[in-house]
C-alpha positions in Angstrom: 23.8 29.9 14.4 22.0 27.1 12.6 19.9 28.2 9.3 15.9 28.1 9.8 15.4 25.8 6.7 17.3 22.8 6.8 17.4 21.1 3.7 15.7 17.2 3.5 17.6 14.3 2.3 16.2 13.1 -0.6 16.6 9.6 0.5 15.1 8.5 -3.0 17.2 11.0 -5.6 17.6 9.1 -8.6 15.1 6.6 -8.5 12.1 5.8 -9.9 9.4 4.3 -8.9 5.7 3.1 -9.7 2.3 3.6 -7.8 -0.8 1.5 -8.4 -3.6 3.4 -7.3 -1.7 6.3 -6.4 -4.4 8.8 -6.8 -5.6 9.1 -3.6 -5.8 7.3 -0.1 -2.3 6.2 0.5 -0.7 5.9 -2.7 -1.4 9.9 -3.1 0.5 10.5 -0.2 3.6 8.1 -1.0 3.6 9.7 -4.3 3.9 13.5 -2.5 6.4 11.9 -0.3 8.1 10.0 -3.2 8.9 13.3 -5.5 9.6 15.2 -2.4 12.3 12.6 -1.5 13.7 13.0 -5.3 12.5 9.9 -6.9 10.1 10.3 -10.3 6.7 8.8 -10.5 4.4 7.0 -12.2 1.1 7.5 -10.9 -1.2 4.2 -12.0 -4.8 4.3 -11.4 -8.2 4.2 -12.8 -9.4 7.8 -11.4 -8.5 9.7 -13.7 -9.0 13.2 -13.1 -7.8 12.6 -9.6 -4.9 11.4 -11.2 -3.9 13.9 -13.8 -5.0 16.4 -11.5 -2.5 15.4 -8.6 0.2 14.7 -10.8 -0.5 18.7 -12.2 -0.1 19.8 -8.9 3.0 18.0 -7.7 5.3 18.5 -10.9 5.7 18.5 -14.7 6.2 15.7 -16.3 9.6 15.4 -15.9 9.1 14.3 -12.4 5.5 12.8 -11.9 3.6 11.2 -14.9 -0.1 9.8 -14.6 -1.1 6.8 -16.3 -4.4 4.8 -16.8 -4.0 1.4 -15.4 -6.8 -0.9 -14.0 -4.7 -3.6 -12.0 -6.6 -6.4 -12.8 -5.8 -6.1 -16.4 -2.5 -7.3 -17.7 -1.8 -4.7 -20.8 -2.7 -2.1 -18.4 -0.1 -3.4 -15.9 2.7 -4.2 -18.8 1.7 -0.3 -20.0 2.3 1.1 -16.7 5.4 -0.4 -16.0 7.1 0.3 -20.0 5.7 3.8 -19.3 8.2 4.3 -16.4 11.1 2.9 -18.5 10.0 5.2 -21.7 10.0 8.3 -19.8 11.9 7.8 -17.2 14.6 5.3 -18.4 14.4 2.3 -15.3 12.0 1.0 -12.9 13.9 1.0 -9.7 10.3 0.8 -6.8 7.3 -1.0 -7.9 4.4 0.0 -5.0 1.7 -2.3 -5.5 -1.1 -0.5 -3.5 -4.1 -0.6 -5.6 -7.2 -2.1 -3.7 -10.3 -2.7 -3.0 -12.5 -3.4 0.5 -16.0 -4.9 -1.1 -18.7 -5.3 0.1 -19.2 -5.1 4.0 -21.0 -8.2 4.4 -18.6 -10.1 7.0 -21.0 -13.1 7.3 -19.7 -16.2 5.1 -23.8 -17.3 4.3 -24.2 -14.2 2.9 -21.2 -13.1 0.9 -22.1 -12.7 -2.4 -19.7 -14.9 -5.0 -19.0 -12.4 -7.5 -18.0 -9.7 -5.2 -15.5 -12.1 -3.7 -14.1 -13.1 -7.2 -14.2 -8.9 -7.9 -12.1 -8.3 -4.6 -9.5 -10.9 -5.1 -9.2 -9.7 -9.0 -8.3 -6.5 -7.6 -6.3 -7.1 -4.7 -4.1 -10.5 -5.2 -4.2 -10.5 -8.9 -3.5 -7.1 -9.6 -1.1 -7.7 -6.9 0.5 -10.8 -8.9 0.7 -8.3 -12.0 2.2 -5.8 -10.5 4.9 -7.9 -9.5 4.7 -9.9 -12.4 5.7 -7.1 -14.4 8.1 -5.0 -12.4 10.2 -8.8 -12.3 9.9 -8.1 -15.6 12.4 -5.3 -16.1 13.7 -5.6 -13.2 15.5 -9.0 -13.4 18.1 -7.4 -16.3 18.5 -5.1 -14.2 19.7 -7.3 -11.4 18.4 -4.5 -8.6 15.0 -3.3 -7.3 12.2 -2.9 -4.8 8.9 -4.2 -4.7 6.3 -3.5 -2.2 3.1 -4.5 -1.4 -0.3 -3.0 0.5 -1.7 -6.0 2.8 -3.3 -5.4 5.6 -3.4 -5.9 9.9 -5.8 -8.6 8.8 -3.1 -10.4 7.5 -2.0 -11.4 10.6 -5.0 -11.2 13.0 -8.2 -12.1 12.6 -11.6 -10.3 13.5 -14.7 -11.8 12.4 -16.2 -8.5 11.6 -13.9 -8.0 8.5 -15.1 -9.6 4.9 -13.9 -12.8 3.8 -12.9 -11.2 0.9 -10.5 -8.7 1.8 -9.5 -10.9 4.6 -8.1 -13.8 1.8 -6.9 -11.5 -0.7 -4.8 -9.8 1.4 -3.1 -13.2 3.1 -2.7 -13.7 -0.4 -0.6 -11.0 -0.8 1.7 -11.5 1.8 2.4 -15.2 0.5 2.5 -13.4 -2.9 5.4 -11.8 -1.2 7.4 -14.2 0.4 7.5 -16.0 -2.7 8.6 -13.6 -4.7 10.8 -12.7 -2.0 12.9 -16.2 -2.5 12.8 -16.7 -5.8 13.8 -12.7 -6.7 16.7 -12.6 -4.1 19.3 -13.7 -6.7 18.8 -10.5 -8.6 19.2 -8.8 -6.1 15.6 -7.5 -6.0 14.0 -6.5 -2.7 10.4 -7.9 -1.7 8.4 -6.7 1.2 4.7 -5.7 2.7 3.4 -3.2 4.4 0.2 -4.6 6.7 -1.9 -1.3 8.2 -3.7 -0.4 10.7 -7.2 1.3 9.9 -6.6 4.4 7.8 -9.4 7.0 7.2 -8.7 6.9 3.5 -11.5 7.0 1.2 -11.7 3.7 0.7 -12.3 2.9 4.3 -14.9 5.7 4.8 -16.6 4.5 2.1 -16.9 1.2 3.7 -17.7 2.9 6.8 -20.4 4.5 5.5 -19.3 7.5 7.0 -18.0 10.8 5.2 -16.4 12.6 8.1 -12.8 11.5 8.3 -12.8 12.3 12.0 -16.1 10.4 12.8 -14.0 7.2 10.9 -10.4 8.4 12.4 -12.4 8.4 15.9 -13.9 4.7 15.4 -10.6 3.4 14.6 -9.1 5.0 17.3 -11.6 3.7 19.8 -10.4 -0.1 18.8 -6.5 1.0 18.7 -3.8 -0.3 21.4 -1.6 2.5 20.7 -3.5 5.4 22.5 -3.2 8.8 21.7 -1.9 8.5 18.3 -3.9 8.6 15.0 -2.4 6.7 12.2 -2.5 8.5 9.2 -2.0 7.8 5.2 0.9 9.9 5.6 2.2 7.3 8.9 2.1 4.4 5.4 3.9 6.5 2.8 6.7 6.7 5.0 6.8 3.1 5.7 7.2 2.8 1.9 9.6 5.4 1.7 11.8 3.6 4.4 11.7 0.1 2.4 11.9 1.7 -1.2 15.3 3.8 0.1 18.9 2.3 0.5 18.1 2.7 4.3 16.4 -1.0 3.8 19.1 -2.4 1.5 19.2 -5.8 3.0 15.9 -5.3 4.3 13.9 -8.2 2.2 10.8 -10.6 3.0 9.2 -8.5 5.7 5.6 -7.8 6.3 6.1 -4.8 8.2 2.9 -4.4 10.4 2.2 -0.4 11.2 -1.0 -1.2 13.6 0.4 -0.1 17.0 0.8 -3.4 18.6 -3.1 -4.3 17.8 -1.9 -7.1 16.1 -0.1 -8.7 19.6 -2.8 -7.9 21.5 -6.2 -10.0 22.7 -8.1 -7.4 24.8 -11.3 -10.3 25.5 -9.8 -11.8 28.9 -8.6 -8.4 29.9 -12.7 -7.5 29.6 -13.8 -10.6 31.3 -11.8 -10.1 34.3 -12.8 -6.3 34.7 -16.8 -7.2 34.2 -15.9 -9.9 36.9 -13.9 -7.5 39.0 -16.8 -4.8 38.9 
């Protein structure tokens, strides 16, 4: 007879691994699935109460630590990162997910200049810090992970999306792939995740909706995979796959969680049935 609880591989035991804005949206949840899967963390963010508070609730020190950091600063970033090697000894999974939508204004005429300069500060160079600085101790090292938050947007384009997040995030992935070449001989991993819509905070915010199932439910309505909500929780694991030795050769990706959106172009399909009816 088989037991009722069977136990989880911790697919991360041993490592440790780094989370800019981990406090909430989907770096909370890769941090929950992170110390759940064994690895220690350094929660990076600017909130925080959210942050201290989340890290009080998931462990003692000893296994999750929270840390001030605003990405688009480079003592914040170099902090972060020596933090993880103080407490923790290494820096084995660098998770560069802090960022930031904008402001909704999807119209070139009237995006406003410093918003666009504020977006990219957050999104590709805190991205370029992040990486910057996990190369850092990671090079000696000669082993470790980095991964990025881009976006579907990366790869399709909508129109109705801000030329701000749009750009930072194709940023990232080139961020990526570059780091991705010249960090292979150290045998250090580089890789993007590109989402789908998430109901995170960030994107309700944006929404201007509160409910999570009102923004969950407009998402949905645009999705090609039916029936399915993608959640933060659906991300973290991505993460969890590429910061495990299930990914070890597994380097230079941009691995796109939308559900096949990104493949898809639904505007003949809509012609032909308006011509059809």
């Amino acid at each position: 007879m088989m037991s009722a609880a069977i136990p989880i591989t911790q697919r991360l035991a041993g490592k440790v691994a780094l989370i800019t804005g981990g406090a909430s949206g989907i770096g909370e949840c890769t941090a929950r699935l992170f110390v759940k899967h064994g690895a220690k963390v350094i929660v990076a963010d600017v909130q925080d109460q959210l942050g201290r508070s989340l890290c009080q609730e998931i462990g003692s020190e000893e296994t999750i630590f929270y840390v001030h950091c605003d990405v688009t600063c480079d003592a914040d970033i170099q902090n972060a990162v020596d933090t993880a090697i103080s407490k923790y000894g290494k820096l084995d999974i660098m998770f560069s997910n802090a960022g930031i939508s904008g402001e909704m204004e999807s119209r070139i005429i009237l995006s406003d200049n410093t918003n666009f300069k504020r977006v990219f500060d957050v999104n590709a160079y805190g991205a370029f810090l992040a990486g910057k600085h996990a190369a850092r101790v990671m090079i000696p090292a000669k082993t470790g992970c980095i991964i990025f938050t881009a976006s579907v947007v990366s790869v399709v384009a909508e129109g109705a999306i801000p030329y701000a997040y749009v750009a930072s995030k194709h940023a990232v992935v080139g961020l990526a792939n570059n780091l991705c070449v010249e960090l292979g001989q150290y045998g250090i991993r580089v890789n993007c995740i590109s989402p789908f819509g998430v109901a995170t905070p960030m994107l309700r915010q944006g929404a201007g909706m509160i409910e999570k199932s009102k923004v969950e439910d407009l998402v949905s309505s645009s999705a090609n995979l039916k029936g399915i909500v993608l959640e933060a929780e659906d991300v973290a694991k991505a993460a969890l796959y590429l910061g495990s030795d299930d990914s070890k050769y597994v380097s230079g990706m941009n691995l796109v969680v939308d559900g096949g959106y990104s493949i898809t172009n639904p505007s003949f399909g809509s012609v032909f049935k308006t011509l059809l009816s």
